[in-house]
N, C-alpha and C positions, 0 to 999 in steps of 0.2 A: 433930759438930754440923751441919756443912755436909750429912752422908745423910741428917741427921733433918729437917733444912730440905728439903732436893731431894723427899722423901717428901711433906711436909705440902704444896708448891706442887703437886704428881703428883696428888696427894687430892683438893685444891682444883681443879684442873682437868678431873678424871674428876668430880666432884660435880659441875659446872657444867653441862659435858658432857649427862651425863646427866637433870639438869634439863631441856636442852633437847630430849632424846628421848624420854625415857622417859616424862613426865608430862603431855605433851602432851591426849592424852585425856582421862583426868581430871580434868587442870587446865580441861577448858573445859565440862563437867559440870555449871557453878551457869550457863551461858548459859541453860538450860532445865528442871533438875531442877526448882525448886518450883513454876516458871509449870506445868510438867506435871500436877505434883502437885494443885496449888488451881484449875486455871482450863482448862489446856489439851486432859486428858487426855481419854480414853473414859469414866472413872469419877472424876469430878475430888472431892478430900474439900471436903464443909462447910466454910467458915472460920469455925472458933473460936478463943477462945485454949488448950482441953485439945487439939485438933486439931493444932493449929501446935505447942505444945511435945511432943506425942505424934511429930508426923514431924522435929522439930529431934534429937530424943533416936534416932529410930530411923536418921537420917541418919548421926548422930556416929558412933552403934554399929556402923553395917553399914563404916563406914569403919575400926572401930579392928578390927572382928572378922573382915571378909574380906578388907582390904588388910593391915593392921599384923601380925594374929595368922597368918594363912591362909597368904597369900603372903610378906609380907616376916622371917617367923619363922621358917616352918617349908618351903612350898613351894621358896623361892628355896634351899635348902640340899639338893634332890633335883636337882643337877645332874649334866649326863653333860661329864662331862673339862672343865669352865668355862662351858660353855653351859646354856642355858634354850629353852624355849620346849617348844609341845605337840609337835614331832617327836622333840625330844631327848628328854623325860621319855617318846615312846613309844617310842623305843628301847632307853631307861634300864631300862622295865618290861620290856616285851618280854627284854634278857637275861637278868633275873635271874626269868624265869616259870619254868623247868627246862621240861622234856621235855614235858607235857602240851601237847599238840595245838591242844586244844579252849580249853586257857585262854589261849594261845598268841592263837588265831582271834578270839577276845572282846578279848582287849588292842587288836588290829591293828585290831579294829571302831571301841574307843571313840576310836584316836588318828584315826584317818582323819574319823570323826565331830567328833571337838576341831576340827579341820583345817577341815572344810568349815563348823562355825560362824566360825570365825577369818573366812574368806572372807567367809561373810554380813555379818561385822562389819566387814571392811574396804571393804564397799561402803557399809552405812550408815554410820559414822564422818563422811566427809567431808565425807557430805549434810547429816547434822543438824549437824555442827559449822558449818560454812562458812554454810549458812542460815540457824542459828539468830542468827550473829553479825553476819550483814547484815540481818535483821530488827530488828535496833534500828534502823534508817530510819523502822520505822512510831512510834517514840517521839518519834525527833529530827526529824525530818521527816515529817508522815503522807502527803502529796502524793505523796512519792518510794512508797508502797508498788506500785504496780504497776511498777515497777523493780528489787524483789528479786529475784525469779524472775532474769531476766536476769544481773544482774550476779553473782548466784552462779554461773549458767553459765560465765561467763566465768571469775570465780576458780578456778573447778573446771576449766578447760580449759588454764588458763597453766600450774595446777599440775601434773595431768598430761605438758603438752607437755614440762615442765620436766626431767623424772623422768631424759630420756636423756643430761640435761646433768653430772648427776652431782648427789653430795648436798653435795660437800665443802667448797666456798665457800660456799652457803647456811647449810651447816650450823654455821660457822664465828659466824653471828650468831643461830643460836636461843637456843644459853644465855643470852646478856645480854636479847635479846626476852621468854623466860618469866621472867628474875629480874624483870622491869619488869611483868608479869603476874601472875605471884603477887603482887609486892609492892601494886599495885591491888587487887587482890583482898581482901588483909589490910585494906587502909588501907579501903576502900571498905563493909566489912563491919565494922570497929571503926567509923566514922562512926555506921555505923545500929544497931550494940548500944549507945553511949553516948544514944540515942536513948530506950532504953526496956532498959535494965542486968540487968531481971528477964529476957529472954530466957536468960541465961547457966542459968537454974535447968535448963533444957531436957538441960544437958548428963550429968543425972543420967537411968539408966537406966530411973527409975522410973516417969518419964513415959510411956515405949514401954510397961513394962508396965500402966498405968492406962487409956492408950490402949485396947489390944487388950483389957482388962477390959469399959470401958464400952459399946468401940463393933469389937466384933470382925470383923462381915464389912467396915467400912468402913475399918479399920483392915489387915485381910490385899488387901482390893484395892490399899489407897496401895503396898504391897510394889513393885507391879509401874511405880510409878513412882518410890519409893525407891532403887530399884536401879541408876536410872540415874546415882546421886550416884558409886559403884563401876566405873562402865564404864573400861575403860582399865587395871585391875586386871592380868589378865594380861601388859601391856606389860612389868613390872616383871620379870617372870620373863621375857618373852620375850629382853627385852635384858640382860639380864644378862650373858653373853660378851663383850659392849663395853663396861662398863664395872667391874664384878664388883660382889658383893655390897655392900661398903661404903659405895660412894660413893653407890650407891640407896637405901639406909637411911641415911644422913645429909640429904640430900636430902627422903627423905621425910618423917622425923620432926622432922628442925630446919627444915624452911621452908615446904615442900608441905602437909603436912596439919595447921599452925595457922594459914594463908593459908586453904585453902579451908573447916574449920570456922567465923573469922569471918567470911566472906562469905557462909553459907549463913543462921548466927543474925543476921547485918545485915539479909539480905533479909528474914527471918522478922520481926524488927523492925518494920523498915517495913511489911510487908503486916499488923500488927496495929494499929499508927498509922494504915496509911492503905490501906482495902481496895482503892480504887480500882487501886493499883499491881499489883497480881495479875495483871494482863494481863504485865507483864513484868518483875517485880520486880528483874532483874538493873539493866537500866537505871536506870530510876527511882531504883535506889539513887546514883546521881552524879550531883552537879548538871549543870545544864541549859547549861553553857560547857564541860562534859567530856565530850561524846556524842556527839559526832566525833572528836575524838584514840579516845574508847573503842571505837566501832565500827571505826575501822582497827584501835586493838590487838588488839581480841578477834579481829581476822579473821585479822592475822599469826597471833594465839595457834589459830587454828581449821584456817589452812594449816597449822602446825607438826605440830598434833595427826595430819590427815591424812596429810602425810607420814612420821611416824613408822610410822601405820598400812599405806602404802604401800609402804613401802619393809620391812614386815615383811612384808607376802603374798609380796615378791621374794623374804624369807628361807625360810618357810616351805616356796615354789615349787621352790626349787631344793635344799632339802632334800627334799622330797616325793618331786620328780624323780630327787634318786640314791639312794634310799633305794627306788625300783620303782614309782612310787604315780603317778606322774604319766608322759607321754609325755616323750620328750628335747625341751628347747624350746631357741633363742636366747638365748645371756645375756652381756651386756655388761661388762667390769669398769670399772667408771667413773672409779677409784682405783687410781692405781699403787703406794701405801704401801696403803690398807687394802682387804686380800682381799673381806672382807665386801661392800665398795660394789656390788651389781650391779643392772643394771637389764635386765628381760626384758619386749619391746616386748607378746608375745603375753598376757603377764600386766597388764601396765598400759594398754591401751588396752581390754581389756576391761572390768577396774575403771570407767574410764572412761566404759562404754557404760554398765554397769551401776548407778552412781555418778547420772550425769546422767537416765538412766529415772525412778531413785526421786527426784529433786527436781521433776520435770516432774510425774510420776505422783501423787505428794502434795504438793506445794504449799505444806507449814510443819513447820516442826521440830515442832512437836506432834502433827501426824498420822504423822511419822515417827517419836516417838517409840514410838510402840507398835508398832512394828515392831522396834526398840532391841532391848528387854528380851531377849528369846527367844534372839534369837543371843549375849549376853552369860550370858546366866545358864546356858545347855545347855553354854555352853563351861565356865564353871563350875566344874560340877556332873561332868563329865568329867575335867577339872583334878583334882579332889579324887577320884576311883576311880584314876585311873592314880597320884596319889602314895602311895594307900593300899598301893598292890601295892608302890611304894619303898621306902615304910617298913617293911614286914612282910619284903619278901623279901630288899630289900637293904644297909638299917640292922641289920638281925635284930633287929625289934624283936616284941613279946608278940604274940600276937593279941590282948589284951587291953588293951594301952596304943593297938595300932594302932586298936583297934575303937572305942573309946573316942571319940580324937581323929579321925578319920573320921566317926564319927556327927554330934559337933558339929560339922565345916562340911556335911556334906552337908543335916545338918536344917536349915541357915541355906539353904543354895545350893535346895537343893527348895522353901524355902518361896515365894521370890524366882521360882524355874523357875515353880513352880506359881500363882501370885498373874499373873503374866506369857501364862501362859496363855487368861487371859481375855479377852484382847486379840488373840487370834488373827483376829476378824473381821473387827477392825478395823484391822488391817495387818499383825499378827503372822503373819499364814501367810508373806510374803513374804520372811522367812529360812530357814523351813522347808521351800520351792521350791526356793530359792537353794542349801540345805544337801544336799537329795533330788537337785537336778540334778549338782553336783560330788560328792555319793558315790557315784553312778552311776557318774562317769566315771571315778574313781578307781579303785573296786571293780574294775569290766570291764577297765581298763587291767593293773591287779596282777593276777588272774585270767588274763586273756587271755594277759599273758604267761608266765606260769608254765604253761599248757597248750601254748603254742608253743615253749616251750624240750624241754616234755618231747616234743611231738614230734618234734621235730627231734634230741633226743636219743636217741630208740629208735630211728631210721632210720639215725644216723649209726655207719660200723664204728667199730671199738675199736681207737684209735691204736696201741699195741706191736703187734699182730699186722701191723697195714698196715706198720710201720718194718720189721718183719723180710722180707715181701714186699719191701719197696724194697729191702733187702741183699742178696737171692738175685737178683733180677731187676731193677737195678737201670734207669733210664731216663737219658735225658742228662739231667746237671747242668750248667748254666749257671754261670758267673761271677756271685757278689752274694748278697741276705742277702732272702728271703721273707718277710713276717714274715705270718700268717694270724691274722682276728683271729675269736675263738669263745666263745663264753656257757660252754663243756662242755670242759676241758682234755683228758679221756680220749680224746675221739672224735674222727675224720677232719673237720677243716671241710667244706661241703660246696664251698668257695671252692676248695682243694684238687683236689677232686677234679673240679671241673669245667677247672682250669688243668691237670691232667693229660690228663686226658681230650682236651681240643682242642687242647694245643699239647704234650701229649707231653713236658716237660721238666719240671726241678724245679729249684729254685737250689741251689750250693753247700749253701749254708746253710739253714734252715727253721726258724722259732720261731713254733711254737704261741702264742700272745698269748690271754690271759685276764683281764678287769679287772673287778675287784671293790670295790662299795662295801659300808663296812663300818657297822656300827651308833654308832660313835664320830664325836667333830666330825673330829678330824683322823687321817693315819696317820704314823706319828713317820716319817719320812727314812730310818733305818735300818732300819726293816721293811717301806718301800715295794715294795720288788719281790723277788722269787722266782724263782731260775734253777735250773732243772731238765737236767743234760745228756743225753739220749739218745742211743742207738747212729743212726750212718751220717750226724753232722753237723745232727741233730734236736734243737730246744731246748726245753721248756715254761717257758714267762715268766708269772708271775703279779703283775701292778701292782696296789695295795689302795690305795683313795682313803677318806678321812674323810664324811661327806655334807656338811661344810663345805668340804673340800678344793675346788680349781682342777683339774680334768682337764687334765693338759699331757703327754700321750704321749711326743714329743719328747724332751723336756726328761727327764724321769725315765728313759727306755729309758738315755741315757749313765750310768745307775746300775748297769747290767749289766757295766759295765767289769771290779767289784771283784769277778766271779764266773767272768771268764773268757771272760766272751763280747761283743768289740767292734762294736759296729754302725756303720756307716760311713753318714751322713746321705744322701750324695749316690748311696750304693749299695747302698739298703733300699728295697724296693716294700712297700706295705701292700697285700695283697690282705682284700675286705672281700666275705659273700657278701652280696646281695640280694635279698629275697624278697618276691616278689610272694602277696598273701593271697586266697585264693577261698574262699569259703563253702561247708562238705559240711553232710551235714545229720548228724554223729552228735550224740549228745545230749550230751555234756561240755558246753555252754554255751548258750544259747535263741539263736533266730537272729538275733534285735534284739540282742543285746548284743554279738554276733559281727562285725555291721555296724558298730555303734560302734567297736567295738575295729579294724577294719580303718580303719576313717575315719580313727581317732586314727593308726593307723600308718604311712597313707600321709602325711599331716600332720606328722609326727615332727624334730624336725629331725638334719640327716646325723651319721652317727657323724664323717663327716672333720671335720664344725666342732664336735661336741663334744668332741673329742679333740685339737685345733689339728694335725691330720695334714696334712704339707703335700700340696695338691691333686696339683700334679704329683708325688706319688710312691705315687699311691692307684691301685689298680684294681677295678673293682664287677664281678663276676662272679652274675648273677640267676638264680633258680630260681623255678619257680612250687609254692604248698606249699597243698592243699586242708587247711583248718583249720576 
């Protein structure tokens, strides 16, 4: 009795939990969704009442068919080892592609593409949420309107500065914050349907399809403002490792999504009683002694959202990174219990830059809205290709059931992609920049370095032939333990051989050092490392990190104990080579992207601080390598 209780308290605490991260986004979605829709947009719809029940009805849908059916049914169940998000599902795919090259090449395309919309999104996220919610000043007060600008700045800057403080005491009051959020939400949305009762008829499918009957191009344009009721969609899969399936699906369906249904048919309510509220119907819907308690809550609820979003770019950052995609950056654990907490200053101060530009640059959640769509929906639309290859290749399921259920969300996701499209002139390019500039860099970086490994691998001799030279002609060996660290376990580092070459000795001891990350979140303890013994006192060590794992050298190398081989902290040097990058001109790579990729490498940060190797026992030995 006492397990069955300890469970349901564990349940109830991961569902809280989870409310306060994962729904964030979404949850702050009715700030702007229908003001978008009827009044704000580039292509705002007519106010009717077939109008209004056609987008109440297509709202509900798009919520039940690509949150409820999409991700929380089917997506969140293509996890890799507990985890979610677009790296792991491109990892997920990527093993199970088999052998094929090319289809191999096209996976790595669309995850790194998923990836750089995530980014675009977690620049606008903050802007439209945070602005949209200090924009109720122009309701509650119109005098204060040239003070939004500003004091979103700010919000957006404490938030930011906040990021290196950690998430773990804040984070400790988002749950009871959105229970108090949604629960306004509900209450505030049942006010305005007991208003006018026939709104509820909206919630029948039929309306969306009577809609698109009567009034089809004015109906596929609302698409690309419907969509924004959805944004925050993939959070639920992203977070899923921190909370697991359950608690996100109870969360969602018993309080999340009949909170934000009546608050979208309240608004709709009201703006059919009273057109004039179409300027901001979220407001308007609370009486006029609740519009400052509401504007601080929506703003905690629009920080909240941001930071869920923030603090996912850190995940996705540092998965990117050890998975090849990204250069080695700085990364902080801010949490001594939970691994995940990191904060990586290079990644969050540029959100930052990037964040505050687009609030400066457009000046209202409405015009940022149409910047929204594009990076939400391409992410999408991506989401649903790379589960398709899960399902097919590693459920083993038909081509026929996979092709089936595939079609239906992608013909949902394309319709939304393309309805969203529209909007490209009028702000929509600005994800598609945002997306063009980070797969550039990604591209060139994964690229760049897989041409620099193989060079450096056909130059380098072939380690057994140099061990048997060391036997016949041996040099002095010094007292203590080498350890050389190398991308290519076969071949001579070139660290090696420049520490022979000028000082003529070699230690006792020598272990080849090889670290590998691997396609899975974590690497189990028992299969972390690899002891290889070679002839004359030679070792090959291979360490396999998770792309969730902590890189702790140190700490793992005392794992070589159980194999035979003791390293002694105070009597191991890490020799590391260094290589300086010049530009040749052969044609493997164009020379702009050749430059980039040397930028990013001299910018890189050290192998000593991404491996916690301690300083004093590292040596840098540099080569210059025309690439």
């Amino acid at each position: 009795m006492s397990s069955t209780t300890g469970s349901k308290t564990k349940l109830s605490a991961l569902t809280l939990a989870a409310l306060g991260v994962v729904f964030g986004d979404i949850g702050t979605s009715p700030l702007y969704t229908m003001k978008e829709v009827f009044s704000a947009g580039p292509h705002p719809v007519p106010l009717s009442e077939a109008s209004m029940f056609g987008i109440l009805s297509l709202i509900v849908w798009a919520l039940i068919m690509v949150v409820s059916i999409k991700y929380v049914a089917f997506v969140m169940r293509a996890d890799n080892r507990g985890e979610g998000g677009i790296m792991a599902l491109l990892a997920l795919a990527s093993r199970h592609a088999g052998t094929d090259r090319k289809k191999q090449h096209i996976i790595m395309l669309l995850g790194i593409l998923g990836a750089c919309m995530f980014y675009a999104d977690g620049m606008i996220t903050p802007a439209i949420s945070v602005l949209s919610a200090i924009e109720g000043l122009e309701v509650a007060a119109p005098a204060l309107h040239s003070l939004i600008i500003p004091i979103t700045l700010i919000v957006l800057f404490a938030l930011f500065w906040a990021q290196s403080k950690g998430t773990a005491l804040v984070g400790a009051f988002f749950g009871p914050i959105m229970v108090l959020w949604f629960g306004t939400l509900g209450v505030l949305g049942l006010l305005g349907v007991m208003e006018n009762p026939s709104i509820l008829f909206a919630l029948n499918p039929i309306y969306a399809v009577k809609f698109f009957m009567l009034s089809p191009w004015i109906a596929f344009v609302a698409l690309g403002a419907v969509v924004l009721a959805v944004t925050g969609a993939e959070a639920l899969y992203a977070d899923m490792g921190h909370f697991g399936r359950v608690p996100i699906r109870l969360a969602w369906f018993g309080f999340v999504l009949p909170a934000l249904i009546l608050n979208y048919f309240g608004q709709g309510a009201l703006i059919l009683n009273n057109p004039e509220t179409v300027k901001n119907p979220f407001y308007f819907l609370a009486p006029e002694w609740l519009l400052f308690p509401l504007i601080v809550l929506a703003t905690l609820a629009a920080v909240i959202a941001s930071q869920a979003v923030i603090t996912g770019a850190f995940s996705v950052s540092r998965q990117a990174l050890q998975l090849g995609y990204l250069p080695r950056m700085h990364v902080e654990h801010t949490s001594e219990s939970q691994m995940g907490q990191v904060y990586m200053p290079r990644v969050n101060w540029g959100l930052m830059i990037g964040v505050m530009a687009l609030v400066i640059g457009f000046g209202s959640s409405g015009d940022l809205a149409a910047a929204y769509g594009i990076a939400v929906t391409g992410d999408m639309v991506i989401t649903t290709l790379l589960a398709g290859i899960v399902f097919h290749s590693y459920w083993k399921w038909s081509k026929l059931r996979t092709g089936l259920l595939v079609t239906l969300f992608i013909l949902v996701d394309i319709a939304f992609f393309s309805a969203n499209v529209l909007k490209i002139p009028d702000g929509g390019w600005v994800p598609l920049v945002i997306g063009t500039v980070i797969f550039t860099l990604m591209i060139t970086w994964k690229t760049g370095r897989s041409l620099l490994y193989l060079h450096l691998k056909n130059d380098a001799m072939a380690l057994d032939p140099f061990i048997e030279v060391i036997g016949e002609h041996p040099p002095q060996r010094v007292p203590g333990t080498a350890i050389f660290m190398t991308p290519n376990p076969e071949g001579v580092p070139h660290a090696m051989l420049h520490n022979l070459k000028h000082n003529k000795v070699l230690h006792e001891k020598v272990v080849i050092l090889t670290v590998r990350f691997l396609d899975i979140p974590h690497s189990p303890e028992e299969e972390r490392v690899e002891v290889e013994m070679l002839p004359h006192d030679f070792y090959r060590v291979s360490v396999r990190y998770g792309f969730k794992d902590e890189p702790d050298l140190p700490r793992d190398l005392v794992l070589c104990d159980q194999y035979g081989l003791t390293l002694d902290a105070m009597d191991t040097s890490f020799f590391i080579g260094k290589e300086s990058l010049l530009v040749s001109d052969n044609p493997e790579m164009a020379i702009w992207r050749k430059k980039i990729f040397i930028g990013l490498f001299r910018t890189a940060e050290t192998i000593t601080n991404q491996f916690k190797l301690p300083a004093n026992r590292v040596v840098e030995l540099g080569s210059q390598v025309s690439f």
